[in-house]
MIDOSE-1310 file (N, C-alpha, C; in nm, 2 decimals, decimal comma, always signed):
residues 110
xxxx	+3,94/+5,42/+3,26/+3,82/+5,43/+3,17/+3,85/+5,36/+3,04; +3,99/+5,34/+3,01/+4,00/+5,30/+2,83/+3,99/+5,18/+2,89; +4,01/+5,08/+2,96/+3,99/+4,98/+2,96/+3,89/+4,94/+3,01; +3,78/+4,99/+3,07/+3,61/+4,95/+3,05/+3,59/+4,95/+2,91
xxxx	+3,60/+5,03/+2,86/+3,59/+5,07/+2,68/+3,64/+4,93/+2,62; +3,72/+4,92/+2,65/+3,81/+4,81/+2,54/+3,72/+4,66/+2,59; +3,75/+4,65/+2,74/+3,65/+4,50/+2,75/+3,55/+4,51/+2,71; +3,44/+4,61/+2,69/+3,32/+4,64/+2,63/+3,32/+4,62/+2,46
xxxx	+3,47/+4,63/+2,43/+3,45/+4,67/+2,26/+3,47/+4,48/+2,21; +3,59/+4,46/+2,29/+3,63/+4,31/+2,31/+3,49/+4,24/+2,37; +3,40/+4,24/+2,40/+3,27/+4,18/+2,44/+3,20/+4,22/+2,31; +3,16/+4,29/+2,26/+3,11/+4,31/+2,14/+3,14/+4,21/+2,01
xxxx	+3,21/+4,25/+2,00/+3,30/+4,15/+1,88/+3,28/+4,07/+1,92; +3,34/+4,00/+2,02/+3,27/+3,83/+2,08/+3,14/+3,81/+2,04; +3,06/+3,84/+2,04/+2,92/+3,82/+2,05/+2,93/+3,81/+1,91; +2,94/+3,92/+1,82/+2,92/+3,94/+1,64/+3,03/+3,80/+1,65
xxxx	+3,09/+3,77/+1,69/+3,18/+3,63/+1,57/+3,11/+3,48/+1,64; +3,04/+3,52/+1,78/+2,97/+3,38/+1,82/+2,82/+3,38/+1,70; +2,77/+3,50/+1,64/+2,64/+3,53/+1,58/+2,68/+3,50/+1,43; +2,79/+3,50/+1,39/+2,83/+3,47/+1,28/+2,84/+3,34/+1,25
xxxx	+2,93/+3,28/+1,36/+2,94/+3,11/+1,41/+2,82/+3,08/+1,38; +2,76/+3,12/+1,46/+2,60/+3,03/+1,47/+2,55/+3,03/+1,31; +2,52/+3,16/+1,24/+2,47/+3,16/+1,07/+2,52/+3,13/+1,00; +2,67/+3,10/+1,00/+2,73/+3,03/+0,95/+2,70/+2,85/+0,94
xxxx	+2,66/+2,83/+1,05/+2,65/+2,67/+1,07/+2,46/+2,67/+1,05; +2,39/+2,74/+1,09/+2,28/+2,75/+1,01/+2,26/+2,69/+0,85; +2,33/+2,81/+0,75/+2,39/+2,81/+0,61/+2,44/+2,67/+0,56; +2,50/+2,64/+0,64/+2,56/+2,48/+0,61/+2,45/+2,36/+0,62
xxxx	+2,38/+2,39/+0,73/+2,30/+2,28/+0,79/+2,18/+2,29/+0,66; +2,12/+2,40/+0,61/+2,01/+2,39/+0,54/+2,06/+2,37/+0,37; +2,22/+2,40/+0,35/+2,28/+2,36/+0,24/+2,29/+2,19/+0,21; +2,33/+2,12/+0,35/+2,32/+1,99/+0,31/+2,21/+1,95/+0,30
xxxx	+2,06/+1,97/+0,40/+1,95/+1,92/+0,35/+1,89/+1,92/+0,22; +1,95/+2,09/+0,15/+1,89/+2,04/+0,03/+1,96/+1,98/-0,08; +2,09/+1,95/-0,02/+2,17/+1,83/-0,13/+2,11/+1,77/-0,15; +2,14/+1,67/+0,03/+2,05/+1,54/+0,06/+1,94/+1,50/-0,03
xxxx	+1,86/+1,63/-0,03/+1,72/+1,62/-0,06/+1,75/+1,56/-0,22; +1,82/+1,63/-0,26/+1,82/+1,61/-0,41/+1,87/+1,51/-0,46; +2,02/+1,48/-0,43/+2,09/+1,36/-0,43/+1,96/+1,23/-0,37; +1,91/+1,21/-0,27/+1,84/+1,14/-0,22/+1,70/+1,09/-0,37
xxxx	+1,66/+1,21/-0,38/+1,52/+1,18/-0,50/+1,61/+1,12/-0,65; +1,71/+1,18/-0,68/+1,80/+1,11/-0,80/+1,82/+1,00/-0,79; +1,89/+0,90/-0,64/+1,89/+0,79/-0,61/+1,78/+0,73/-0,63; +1,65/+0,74/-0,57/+1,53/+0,70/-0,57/+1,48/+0,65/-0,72
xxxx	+1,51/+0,79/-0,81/+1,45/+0,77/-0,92/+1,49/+0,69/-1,02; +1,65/+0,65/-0,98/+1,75/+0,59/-1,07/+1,69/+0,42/-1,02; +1,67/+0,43/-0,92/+1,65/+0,30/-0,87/+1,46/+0,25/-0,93; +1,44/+0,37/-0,93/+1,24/+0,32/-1,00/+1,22/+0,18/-1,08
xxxx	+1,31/+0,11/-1,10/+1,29/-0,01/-1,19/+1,28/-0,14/-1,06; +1,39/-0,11/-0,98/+1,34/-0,25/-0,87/+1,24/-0,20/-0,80; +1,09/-0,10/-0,76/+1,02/-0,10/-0,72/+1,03/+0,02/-0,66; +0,93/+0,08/-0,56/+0,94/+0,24/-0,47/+1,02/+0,15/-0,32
xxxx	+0,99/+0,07/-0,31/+1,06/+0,03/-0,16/+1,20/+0,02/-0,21; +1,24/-0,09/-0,30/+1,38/-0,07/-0,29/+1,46/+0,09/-0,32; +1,38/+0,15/-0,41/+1,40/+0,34/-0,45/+1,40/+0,38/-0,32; +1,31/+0,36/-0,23/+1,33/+0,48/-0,14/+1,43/+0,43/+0,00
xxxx	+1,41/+0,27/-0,02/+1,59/+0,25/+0,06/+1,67/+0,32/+0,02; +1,73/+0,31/-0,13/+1,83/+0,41/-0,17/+1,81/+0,53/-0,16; +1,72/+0,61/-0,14/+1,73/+0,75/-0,09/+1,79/+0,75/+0,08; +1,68/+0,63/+0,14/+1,70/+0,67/+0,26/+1,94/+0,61/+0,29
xxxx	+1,95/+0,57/+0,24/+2,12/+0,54/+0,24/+2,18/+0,66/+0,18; +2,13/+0,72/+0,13/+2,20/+0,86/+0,08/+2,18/+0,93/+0,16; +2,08/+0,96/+0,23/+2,04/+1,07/+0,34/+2,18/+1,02/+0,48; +2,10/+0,89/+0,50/+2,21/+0,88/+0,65/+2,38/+0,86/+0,58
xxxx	+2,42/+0,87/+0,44/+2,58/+0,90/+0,45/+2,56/+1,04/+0,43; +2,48/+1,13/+0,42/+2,47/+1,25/+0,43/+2,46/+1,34/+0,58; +2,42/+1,23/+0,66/+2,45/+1,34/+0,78/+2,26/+1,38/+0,84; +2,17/+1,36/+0,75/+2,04/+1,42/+0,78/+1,93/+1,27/+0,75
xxxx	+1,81/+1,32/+0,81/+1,73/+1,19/+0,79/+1,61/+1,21/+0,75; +1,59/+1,11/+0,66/+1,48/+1,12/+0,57/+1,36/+1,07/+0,62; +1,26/+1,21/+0,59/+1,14/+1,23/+0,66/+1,02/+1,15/+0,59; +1,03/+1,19/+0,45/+0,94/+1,07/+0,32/+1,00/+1,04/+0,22
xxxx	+0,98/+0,96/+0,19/+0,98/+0,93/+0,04/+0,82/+0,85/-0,04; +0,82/+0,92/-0,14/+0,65/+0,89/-0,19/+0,65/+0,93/-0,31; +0,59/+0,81/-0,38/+0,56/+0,88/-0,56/+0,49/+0,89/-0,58; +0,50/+0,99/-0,69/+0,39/+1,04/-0,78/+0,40/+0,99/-0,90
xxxx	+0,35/+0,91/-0,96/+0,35/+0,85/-1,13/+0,47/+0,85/-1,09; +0,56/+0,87/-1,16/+0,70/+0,79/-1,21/+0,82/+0,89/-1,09; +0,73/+0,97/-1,05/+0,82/+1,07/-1,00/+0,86/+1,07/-0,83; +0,97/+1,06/-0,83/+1,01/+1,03/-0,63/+1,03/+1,17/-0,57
xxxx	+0,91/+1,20/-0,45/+0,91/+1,29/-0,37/+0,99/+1,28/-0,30; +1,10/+1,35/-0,21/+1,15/+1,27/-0,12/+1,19/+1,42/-0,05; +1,18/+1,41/+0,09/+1,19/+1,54/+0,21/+1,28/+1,45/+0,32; +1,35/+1,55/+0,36/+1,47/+1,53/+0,45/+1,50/+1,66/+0,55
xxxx	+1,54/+1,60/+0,69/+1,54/+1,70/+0,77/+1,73/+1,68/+0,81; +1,79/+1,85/+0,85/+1,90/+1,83/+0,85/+1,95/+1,83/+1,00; +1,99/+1,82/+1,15/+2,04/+1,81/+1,25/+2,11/+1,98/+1,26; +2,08/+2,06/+1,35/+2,14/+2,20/+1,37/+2,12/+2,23/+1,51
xxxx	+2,18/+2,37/+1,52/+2,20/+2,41/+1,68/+2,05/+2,46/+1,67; +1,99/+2,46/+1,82/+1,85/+2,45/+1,84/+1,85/+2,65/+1,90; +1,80/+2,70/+1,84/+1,82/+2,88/+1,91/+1,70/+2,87/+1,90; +1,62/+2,96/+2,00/+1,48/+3,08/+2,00/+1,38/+2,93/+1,92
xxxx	+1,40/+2,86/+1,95/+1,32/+2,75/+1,89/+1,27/+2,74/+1,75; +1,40/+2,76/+1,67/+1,38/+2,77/+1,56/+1,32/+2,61/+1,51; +1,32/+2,61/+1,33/+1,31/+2,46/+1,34/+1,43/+2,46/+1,28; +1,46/+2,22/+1,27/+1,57/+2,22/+1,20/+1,53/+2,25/+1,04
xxxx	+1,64/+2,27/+1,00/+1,65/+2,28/+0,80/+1,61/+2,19/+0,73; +1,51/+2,22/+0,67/+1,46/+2,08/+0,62/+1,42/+2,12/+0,47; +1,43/+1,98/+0,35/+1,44/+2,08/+0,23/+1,35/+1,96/+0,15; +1,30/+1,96/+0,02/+1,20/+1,84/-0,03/+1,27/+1,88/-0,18
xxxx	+1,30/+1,72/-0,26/+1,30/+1,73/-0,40/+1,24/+1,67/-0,46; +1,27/+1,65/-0,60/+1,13/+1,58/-0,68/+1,24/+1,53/-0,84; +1,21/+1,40/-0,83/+1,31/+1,33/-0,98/+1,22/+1,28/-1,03; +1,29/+1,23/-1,16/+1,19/+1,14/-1,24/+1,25/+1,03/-1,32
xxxx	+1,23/+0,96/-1,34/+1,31/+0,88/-1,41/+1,42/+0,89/-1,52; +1,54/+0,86/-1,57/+1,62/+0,93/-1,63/+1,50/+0,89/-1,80; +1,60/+0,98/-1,84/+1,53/+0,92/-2,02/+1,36/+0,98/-2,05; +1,29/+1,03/-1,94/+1,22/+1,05/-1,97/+1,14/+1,23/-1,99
xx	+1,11/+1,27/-2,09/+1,09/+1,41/-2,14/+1,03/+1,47/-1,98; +1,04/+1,57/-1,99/+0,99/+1,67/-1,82/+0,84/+1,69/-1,87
């Protein structure tokens, strides 16, 4: 009998550290998108002087050394929208992590 118990207790635990695994990498995945996101709209905005296409090239080269791929980039007056989706394990059909930021050009009051 103690060792039904124990495989049972040992199958337990398994599960809680495969569920932990998984939130864990969850946590990470929606942490980089919203780097990306951010780092991505800073690049963009830093770049606002050679135009929105060359800006949002440079977002989009920050995103793919980042690991995730950029969904938009689009401004608003002086300001770069820019949304990024991050690559994760697919469960219960969740979606992937996906995060949006918003810059503006440096020097200029908020």
């Amino acid at each position: 009998m103690a060792t039904i118990w124990t495989a049972m207790a040992v199958a337990a635990l398994a599960g809680i550290a495969v569920l932990g695994c998984w939130l864990a990498a969850a946590v990470l995945a929606r942490h980089r998108a919203e780097t990306a996101a951010d780092l991505g709209a800073l690049a963009a905005a830093s770049h606002a002087a050679e135009g929105p296409d060359r800006a949002c090239e440079r977002a989009r080269w920050v995103a793919e050394q980042m690991g995730v791929t950029l969904l938009t980039c689009r401004w608003q007056r002086l300001d770069a929208l820019v949304e990024v989706e991050a690559p994760s394990l697919a469960l219960a059909g969740l979606p992937a992590p996906a995060a949006r930021a918003r810059a503006g050009p440096a020097g200029q009051p908020p």
